[in-house]
Backbone as JSON, one array per atom type, in Angstrom:
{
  "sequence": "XXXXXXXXXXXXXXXXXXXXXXXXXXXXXXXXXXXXXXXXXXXXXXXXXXXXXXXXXXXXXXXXXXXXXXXXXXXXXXXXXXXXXXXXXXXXXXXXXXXXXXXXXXXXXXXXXXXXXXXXXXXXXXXXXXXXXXXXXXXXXXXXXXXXXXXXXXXXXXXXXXXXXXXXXXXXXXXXXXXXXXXXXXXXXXXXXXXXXXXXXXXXXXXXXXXXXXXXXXXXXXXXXX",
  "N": [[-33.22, 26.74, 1.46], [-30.52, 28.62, 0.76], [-29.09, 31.22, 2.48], [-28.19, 34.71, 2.19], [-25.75, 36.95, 2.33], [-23.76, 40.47, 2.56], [-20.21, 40.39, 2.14], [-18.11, 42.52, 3.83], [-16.64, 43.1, 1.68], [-17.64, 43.39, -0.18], [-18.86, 41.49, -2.17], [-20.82, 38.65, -2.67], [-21.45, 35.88, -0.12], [-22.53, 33.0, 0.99], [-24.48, 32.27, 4.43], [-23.14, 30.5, 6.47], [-25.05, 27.98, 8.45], [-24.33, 27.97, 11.1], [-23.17, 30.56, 11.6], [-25.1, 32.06, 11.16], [-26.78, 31.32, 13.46], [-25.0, 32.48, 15.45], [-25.07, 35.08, 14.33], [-27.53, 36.09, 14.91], [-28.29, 35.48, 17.77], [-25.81, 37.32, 18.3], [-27.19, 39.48, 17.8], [-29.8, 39.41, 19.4], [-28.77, 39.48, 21.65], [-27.3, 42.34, 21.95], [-29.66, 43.72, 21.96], [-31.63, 42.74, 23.97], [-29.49, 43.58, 25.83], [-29.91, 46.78, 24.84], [-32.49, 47.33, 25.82], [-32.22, 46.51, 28.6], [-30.52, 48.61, 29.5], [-32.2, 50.92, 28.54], [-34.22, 51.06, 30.24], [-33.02, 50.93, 32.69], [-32.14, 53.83, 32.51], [-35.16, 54.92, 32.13], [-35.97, 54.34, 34.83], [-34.44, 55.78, 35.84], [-35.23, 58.21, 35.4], [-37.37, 58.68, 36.81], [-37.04, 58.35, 39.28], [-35.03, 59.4, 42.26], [-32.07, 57.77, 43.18], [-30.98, 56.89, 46.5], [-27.97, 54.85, 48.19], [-29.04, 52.5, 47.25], [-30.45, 50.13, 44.82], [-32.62, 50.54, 42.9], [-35.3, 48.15, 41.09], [-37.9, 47.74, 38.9], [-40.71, 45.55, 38.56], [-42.51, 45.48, 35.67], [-44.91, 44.05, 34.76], [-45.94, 43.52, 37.1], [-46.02, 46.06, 38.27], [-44.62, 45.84, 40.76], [-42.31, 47.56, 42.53], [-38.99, 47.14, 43.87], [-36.56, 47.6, 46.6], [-33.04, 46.73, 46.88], [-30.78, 45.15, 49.33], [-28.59, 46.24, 51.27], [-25.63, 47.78, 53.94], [-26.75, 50.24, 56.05], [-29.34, 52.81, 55.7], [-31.48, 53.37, 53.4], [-33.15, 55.2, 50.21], [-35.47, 55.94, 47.91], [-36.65, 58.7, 46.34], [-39.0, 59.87, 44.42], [-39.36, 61.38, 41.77], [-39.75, 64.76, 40.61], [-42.51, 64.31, 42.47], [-44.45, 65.59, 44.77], [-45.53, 66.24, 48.48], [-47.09, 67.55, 50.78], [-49.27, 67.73, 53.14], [-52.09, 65.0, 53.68], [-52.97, 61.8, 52.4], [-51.25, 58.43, 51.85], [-51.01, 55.6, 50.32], [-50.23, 52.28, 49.95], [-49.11, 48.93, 49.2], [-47.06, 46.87, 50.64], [-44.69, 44.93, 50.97], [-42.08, 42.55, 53.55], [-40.02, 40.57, 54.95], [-39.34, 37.85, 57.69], [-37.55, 37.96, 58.85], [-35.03, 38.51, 61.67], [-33.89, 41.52, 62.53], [-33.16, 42.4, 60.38], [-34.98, 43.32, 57.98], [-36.66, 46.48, 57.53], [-38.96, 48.21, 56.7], [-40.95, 51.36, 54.55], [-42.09, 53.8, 54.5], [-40.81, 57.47, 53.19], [-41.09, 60.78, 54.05], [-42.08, 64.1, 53.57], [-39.4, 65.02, 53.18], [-36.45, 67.27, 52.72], [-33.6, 66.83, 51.74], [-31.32, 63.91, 51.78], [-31.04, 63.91, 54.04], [-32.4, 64.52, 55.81], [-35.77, 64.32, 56.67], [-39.14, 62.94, 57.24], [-40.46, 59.74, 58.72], [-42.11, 57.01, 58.25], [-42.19, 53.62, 59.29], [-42.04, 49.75, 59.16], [-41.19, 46.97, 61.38], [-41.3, 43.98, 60.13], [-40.18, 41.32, 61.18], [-40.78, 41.55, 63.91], [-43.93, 41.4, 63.85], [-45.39, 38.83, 64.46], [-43.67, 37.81, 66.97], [-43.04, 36.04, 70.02], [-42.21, 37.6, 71.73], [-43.3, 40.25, 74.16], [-42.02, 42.51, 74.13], [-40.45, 42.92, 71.68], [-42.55, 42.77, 70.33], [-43.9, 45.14, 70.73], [-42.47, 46.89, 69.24], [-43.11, 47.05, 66.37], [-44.09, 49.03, 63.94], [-43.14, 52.04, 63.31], [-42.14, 55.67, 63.92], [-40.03, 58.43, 63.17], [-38.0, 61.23, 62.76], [-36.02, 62.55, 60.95], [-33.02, 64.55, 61.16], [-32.54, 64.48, 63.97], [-34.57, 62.68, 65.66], [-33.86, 59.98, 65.69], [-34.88, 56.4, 66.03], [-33.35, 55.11, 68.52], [-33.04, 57.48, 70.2], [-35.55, 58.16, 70.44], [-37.17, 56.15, 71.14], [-35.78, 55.58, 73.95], [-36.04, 58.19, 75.16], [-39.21, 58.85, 74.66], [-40.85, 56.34, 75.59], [-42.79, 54.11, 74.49], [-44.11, 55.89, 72.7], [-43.99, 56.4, 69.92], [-43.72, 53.95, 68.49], [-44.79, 51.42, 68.17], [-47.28, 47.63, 68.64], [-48.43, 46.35, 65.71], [-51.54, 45.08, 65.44], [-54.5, 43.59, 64.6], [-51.57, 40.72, 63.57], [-50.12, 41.34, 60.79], [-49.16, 38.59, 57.98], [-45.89, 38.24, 58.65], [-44.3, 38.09, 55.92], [-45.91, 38.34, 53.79], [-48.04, 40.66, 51.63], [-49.03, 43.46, 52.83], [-51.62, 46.0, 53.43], [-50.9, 49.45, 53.34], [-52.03, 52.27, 55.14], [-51.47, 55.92, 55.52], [-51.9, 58.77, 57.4], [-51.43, 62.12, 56.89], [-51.81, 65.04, 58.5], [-51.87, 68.63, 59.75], [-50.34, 68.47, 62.58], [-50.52, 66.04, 63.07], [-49.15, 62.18, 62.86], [-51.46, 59.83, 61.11], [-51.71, 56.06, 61.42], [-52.52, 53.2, 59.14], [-53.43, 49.91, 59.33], [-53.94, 47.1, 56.69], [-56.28, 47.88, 56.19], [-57.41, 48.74, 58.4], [-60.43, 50.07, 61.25], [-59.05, 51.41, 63.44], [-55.86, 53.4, 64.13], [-52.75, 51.77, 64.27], [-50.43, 53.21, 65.2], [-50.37, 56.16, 66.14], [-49.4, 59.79, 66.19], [-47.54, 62.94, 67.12], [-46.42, 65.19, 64.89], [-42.81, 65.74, 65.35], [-41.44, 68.07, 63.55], [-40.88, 70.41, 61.38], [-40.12, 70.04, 58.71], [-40.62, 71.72, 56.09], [-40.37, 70.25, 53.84], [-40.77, 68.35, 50.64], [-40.64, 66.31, 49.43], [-41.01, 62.91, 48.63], [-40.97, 59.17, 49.33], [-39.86, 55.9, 48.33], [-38.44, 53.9, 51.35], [-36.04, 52.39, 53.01], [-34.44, 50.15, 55.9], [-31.07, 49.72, 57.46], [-29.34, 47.23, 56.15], [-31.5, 46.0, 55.29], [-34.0, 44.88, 52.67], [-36.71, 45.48, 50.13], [-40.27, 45.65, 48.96], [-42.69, 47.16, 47.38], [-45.6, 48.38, 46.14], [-48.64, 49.55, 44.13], [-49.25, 52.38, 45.02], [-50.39, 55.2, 45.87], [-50.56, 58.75, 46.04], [-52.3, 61.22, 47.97], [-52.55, 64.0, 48.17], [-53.22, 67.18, 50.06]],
  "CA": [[-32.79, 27.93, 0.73], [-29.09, 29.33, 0.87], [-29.11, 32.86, 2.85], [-27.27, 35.51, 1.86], [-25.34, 37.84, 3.25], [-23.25, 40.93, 1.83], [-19.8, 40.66, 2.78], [-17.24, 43.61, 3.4], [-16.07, 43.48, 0.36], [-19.27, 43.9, -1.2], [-19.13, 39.9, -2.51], [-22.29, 37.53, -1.96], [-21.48, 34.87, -0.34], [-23.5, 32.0, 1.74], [-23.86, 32.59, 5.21], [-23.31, 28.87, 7.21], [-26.29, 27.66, 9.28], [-23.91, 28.28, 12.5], [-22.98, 31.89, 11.8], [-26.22, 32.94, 11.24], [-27.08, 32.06, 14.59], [-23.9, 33.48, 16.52], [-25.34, 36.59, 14.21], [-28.53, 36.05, 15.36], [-27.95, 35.46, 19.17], [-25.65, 38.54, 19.11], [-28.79, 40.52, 17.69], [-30.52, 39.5, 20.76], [-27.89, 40.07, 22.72], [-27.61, 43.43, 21.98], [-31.12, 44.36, 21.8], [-31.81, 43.03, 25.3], [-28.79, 45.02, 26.33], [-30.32, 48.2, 24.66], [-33.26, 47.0, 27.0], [-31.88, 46.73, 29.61], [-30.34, 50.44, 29.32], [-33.07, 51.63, 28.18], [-35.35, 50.73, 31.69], [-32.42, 51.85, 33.76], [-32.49, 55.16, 32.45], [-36.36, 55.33, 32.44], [-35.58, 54.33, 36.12], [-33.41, 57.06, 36.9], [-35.79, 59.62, 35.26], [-38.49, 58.57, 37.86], [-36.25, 58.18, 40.66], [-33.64, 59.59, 42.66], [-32.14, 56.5, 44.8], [-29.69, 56.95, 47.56], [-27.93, 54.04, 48.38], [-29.84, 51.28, 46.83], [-30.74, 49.91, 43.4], [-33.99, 50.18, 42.32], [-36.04, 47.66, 39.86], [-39.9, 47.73, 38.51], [-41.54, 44.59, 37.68], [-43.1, 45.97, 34.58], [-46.27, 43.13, 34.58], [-47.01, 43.58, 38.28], [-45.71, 47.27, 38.88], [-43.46, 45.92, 42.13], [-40.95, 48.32, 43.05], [-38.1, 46.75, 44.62], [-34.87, 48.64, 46.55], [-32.24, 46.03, 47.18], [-30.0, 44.75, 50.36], [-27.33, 47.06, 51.81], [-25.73, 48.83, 54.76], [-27.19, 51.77, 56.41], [-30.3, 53.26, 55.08], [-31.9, 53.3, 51.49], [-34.15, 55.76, 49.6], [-36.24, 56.09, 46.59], [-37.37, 59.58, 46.15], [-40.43, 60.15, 43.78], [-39.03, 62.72, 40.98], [-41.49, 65.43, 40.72], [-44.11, 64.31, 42.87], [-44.5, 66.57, 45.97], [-46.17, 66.11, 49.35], [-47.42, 67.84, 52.46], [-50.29, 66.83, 53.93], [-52.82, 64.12, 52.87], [-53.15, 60.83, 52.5], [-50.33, 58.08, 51.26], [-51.53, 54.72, 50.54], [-49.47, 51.34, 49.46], [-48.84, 47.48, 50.03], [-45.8, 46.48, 51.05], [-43.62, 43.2, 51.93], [-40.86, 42.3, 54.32], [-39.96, 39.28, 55.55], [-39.61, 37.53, 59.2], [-35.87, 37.81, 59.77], [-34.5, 39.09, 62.57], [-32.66, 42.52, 62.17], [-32.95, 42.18, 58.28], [-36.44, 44.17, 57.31], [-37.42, 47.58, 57.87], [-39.04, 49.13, 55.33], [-41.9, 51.8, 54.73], [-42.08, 55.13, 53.35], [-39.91, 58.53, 53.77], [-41.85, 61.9, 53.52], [-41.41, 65.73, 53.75], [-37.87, 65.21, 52.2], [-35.51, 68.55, 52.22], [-32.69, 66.15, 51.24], [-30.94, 62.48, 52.13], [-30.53, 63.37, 55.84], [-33.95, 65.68, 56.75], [-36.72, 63.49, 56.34], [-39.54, 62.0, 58.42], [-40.67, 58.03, 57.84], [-42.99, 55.8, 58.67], [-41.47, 52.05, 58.55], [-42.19, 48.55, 59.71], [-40.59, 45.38, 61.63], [-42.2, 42.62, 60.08], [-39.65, 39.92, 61.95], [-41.77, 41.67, 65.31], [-45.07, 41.04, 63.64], [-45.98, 37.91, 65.58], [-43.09, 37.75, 68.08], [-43.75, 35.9, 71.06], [-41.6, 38.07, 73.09], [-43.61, 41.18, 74.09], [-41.07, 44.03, 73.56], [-40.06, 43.43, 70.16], [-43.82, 43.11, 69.52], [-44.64, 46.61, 70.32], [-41.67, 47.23, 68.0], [-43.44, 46.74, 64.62], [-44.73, 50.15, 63.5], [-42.12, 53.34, 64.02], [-42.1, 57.0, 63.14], [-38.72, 58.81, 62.87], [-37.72, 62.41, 62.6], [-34.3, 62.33, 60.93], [-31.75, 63.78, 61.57], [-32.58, 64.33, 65.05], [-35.42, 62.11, 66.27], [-34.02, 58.49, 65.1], [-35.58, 55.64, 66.92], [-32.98, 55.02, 69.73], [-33.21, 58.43, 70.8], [-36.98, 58.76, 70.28], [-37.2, 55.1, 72.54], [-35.03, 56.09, 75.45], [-36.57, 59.65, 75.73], [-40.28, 58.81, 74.63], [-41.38, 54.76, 75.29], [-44.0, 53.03, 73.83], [-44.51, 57.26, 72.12], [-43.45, 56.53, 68.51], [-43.43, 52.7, 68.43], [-46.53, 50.57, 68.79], [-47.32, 47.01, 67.71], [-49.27, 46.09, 64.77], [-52.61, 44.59, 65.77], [-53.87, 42.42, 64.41], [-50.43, 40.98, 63.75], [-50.01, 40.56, 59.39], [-48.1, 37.57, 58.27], [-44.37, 39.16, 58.22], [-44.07, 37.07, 55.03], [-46.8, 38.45, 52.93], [-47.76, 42.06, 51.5], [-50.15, 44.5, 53.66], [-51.97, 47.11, 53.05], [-50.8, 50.55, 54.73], [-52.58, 53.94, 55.26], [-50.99, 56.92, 56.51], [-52.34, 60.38, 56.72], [-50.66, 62.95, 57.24], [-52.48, 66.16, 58.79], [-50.96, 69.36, 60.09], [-49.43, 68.03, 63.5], [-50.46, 64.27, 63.61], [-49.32, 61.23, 61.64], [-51.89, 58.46, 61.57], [-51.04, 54.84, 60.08], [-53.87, 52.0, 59.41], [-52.39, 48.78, 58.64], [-54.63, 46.26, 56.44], [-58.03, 48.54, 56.52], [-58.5, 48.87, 60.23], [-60.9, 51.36, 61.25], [-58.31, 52.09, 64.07], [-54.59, 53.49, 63.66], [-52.13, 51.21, 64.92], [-50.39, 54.24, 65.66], [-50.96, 57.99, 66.36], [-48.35, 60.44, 66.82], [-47.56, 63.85, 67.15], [-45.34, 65.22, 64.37], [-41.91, 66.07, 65.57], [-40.52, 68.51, 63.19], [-41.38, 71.4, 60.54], [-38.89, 70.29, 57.36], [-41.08, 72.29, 55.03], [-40.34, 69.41, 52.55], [-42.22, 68.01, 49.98], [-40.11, 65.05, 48.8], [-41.4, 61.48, 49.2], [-40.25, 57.78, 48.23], [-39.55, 54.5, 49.32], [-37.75, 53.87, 52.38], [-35.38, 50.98, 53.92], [-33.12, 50.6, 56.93], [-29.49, 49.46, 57.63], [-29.36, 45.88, 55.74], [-33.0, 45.02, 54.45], [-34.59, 45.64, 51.03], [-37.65, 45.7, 50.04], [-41.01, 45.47, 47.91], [-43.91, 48.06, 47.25], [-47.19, 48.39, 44.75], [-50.13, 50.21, 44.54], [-48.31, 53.47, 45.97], [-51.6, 56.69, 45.9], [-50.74, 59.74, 46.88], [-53.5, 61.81, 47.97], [-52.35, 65.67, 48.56], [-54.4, 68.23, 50.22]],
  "C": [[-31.51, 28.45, 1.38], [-29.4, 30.7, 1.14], [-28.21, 33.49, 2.55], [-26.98, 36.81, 2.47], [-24.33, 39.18, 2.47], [-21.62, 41.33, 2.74], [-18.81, 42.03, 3.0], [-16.67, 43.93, 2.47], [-16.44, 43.73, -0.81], [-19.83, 43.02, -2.06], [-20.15, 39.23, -2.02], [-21.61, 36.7, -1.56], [-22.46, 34.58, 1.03], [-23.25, 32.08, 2.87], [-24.39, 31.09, 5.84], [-24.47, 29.39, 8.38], [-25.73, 28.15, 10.58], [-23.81, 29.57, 12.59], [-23.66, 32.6, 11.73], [-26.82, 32.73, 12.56], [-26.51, 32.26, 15.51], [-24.89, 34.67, 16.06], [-26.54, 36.7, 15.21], [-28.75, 35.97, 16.87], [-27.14, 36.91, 19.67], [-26.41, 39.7, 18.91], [-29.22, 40.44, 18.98], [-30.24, 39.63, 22.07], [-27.59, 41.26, 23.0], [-28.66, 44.36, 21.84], [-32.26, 44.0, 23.15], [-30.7, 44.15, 26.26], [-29.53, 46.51, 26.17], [-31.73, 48.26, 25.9], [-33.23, 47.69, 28.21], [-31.28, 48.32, 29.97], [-31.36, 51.24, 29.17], [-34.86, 51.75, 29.9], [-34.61, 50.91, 32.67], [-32.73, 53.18, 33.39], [-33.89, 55.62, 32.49], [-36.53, 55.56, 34.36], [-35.13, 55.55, 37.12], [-34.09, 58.62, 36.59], [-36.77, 59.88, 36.28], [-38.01, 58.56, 39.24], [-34.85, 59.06, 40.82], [-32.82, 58.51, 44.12], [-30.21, 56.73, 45.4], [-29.31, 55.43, 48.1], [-28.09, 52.67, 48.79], [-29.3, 51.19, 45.29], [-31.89, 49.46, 43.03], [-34.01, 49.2, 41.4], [-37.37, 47.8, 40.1], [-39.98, 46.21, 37.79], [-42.43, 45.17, 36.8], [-44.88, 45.92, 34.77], [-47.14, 43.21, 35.58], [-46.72, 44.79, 38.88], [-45.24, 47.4, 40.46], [-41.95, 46.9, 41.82], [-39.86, 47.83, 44.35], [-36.62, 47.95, 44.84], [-34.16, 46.65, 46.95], [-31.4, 45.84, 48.48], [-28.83, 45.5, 50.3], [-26.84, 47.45, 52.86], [-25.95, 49.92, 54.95], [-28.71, 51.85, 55.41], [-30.44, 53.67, 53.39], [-33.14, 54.18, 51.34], [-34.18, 55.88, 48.51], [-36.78, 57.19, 46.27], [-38.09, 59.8, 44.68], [-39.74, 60.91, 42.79], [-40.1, 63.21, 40.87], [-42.76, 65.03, 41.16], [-43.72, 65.14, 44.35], [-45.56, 66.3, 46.94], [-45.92, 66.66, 50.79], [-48.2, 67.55, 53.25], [-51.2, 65.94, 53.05], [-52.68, 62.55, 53.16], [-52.08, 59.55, 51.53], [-50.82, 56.31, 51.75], [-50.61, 53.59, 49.82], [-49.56, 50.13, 50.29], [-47.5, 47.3, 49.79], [-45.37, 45.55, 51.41], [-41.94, 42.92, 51.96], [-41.01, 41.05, 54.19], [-39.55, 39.28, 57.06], [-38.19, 36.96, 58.88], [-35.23, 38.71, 59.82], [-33.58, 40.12, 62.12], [-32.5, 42.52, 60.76], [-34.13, 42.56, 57.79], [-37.14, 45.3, 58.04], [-37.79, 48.47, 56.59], [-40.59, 49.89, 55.44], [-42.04, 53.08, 53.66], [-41.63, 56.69, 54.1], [-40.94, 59.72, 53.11], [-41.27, 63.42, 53.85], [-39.87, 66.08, 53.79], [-37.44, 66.25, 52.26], [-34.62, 67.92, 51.51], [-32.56, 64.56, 51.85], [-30.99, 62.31, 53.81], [-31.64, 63.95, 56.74], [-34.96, 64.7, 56.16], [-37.74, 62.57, 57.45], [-40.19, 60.95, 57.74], [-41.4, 57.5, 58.83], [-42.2, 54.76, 58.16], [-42.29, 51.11, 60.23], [-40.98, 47.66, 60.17], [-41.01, 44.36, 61.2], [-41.49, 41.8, 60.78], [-40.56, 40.45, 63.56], [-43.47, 41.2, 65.39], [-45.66, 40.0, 64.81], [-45.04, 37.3, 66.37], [-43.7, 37.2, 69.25], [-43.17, 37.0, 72.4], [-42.39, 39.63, 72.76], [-43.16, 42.28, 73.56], [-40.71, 43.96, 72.6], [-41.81, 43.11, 69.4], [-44.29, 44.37, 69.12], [-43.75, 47.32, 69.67], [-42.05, 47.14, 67.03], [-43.69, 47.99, 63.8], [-43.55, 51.42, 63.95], [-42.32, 54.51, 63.11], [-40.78, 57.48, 63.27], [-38.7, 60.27, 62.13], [-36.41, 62.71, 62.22], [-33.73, 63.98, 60.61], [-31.89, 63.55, 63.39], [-33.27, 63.25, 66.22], [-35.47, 60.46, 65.39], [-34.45, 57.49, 66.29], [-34.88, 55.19, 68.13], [-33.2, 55.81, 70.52], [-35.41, 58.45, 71.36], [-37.41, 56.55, 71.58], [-36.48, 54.67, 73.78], [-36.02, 57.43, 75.7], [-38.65, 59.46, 75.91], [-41.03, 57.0, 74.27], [-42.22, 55.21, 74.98], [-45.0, 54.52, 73.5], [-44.8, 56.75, 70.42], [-43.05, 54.68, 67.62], [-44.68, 52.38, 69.03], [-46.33, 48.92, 68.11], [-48.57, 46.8, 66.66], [-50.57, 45.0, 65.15], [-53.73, 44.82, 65.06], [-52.83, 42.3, 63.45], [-50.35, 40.57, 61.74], [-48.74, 39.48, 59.32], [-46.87, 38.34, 57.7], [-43.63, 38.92, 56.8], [-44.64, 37.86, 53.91], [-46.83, 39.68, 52.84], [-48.71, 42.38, 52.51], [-50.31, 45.41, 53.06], [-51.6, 48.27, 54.09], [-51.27, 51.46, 53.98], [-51.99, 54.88, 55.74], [-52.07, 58.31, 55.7], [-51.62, 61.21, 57.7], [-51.42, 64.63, 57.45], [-51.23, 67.43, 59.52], [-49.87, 68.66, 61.27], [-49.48, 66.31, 63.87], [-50.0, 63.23, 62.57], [-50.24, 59.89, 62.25], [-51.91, 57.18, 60.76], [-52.24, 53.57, 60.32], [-52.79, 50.67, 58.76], [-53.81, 47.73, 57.8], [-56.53, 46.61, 56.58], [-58.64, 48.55, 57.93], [-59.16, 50.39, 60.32], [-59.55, 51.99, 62.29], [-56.83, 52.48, 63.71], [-53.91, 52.91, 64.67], [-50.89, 51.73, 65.13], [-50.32, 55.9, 64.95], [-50.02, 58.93, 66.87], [-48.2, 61.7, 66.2], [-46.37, 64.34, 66.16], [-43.84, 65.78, 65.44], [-40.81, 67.23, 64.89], [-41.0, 69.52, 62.18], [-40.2, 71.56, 59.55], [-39.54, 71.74, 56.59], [-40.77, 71.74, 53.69], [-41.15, 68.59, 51.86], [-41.73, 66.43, 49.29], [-40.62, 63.51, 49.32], [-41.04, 60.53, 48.58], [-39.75, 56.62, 49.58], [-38.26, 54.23, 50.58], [-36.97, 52.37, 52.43], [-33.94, 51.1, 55.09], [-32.01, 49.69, 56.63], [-30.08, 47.44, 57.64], [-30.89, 45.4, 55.52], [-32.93, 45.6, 52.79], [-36.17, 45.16, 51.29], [-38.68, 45.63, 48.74], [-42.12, 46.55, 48.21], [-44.55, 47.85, 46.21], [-47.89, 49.02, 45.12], [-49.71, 51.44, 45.46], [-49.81, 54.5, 44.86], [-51.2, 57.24, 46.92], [-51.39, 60.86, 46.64], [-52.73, 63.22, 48.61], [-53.04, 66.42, 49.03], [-54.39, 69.94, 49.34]]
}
């Protein structure tokens, strides 16, 4: 059957087998475009991201930030948190100086913020000292981890025991009570560490974290409020 088409000039004529599917290809070309626009901006209604670039796997609800210098955040739009409980799996990978990632809480803005994050390349380290590097807390702006491991060793830094594969996701726990943060890794009854807050933002902002040159993956993100 001969398709028809109406052309600008308001004439029938026959539209060739090839040009119907240029038309047809740039239909779907512009209708994944609208797509694609259309799931950034859902993106950006749910998020506010500081230098990153978020995506959502739709099918498996992974939240990825992407590879950059300096630090990366994801803040939550309208969700709010002070104390309670903040639950997610997460995966790095096992190379060196290239994966820190975790989760940023009590938010005022980009530069007040305290975080829980991981080393996975320390995970199963044979060399002691970057073992008990895997786990860190952080009080920004003042209490970033050089400072806070010159002034207060093996305070704010612990390792992860037992060690998950640096490869694969984990499960993490944190809770967050008036002055303590405590973090479970993979359902341990114990916290593989325990630490004293450092700071009184009075912020409520929370969202995905990453340090200077990693990126990152999250799922299954519950947060429990008191």
């Amino acid at each position: 059957m001969t398709k028809i088409v109406i052309s600008l000039s308001g004439h029938l004529r026959p539209l060739k087998k090839r040009t119907c599917q240029t038309v047809v290809f740039l239909l779907m070309s512009c209708m994944m475009g609208s797509f694609k626009v259309a799931r950034a901006q859902d993106l950006n209604k749910k998020f506010t991201v500081i230098n990153r670039v978020i995506s959502l796997d739709r099918e498996s609800g992974v939240v990825h930030l992407n590879k950059a210098e300096g630090a990366g955040i994801a803040w939550i739009n309208g969700q709010v948190f002070g104390r309670g409980v903040i639950e997610f799996d997460v995966k790095g990978k096992d190379e060196f100086q290239s994966s820190f990632l975790g989760i940023a809480f009590h938010g005022v803005n980009d530069s007040i913020y305290e975080s829980i994050y991981f080393r996975p390349f320390n995970f199963r380290s044979a060399d002691l000292s970057r073992k008990s590097h895997a786990v860190q807390y952080i009080a920004m702006p003042g209490y970033d981890w050089p400072k806070l491991r010159a002034g207060f060793p093996n305070q704010y830094e612990q390792p992860v025991l037992p060690a998950p594969d640096p490869n694969q996701w984990f499960h993490v726990k944190i809770i967050v009570a008036a002055e303590l943060v405590s973090v479970y890794v993979n359902y341990s009854k114990r916290p593989v560490l325990k630490v004293k807050s450092l700071t009184r933002t009075a912020g409520k902002m929370i969202g995905y974290w990453v340090g200077n040159g990693s990126d990152g993956d999250w799922r299954n993100l519950k947060i429990s409020s008191e």
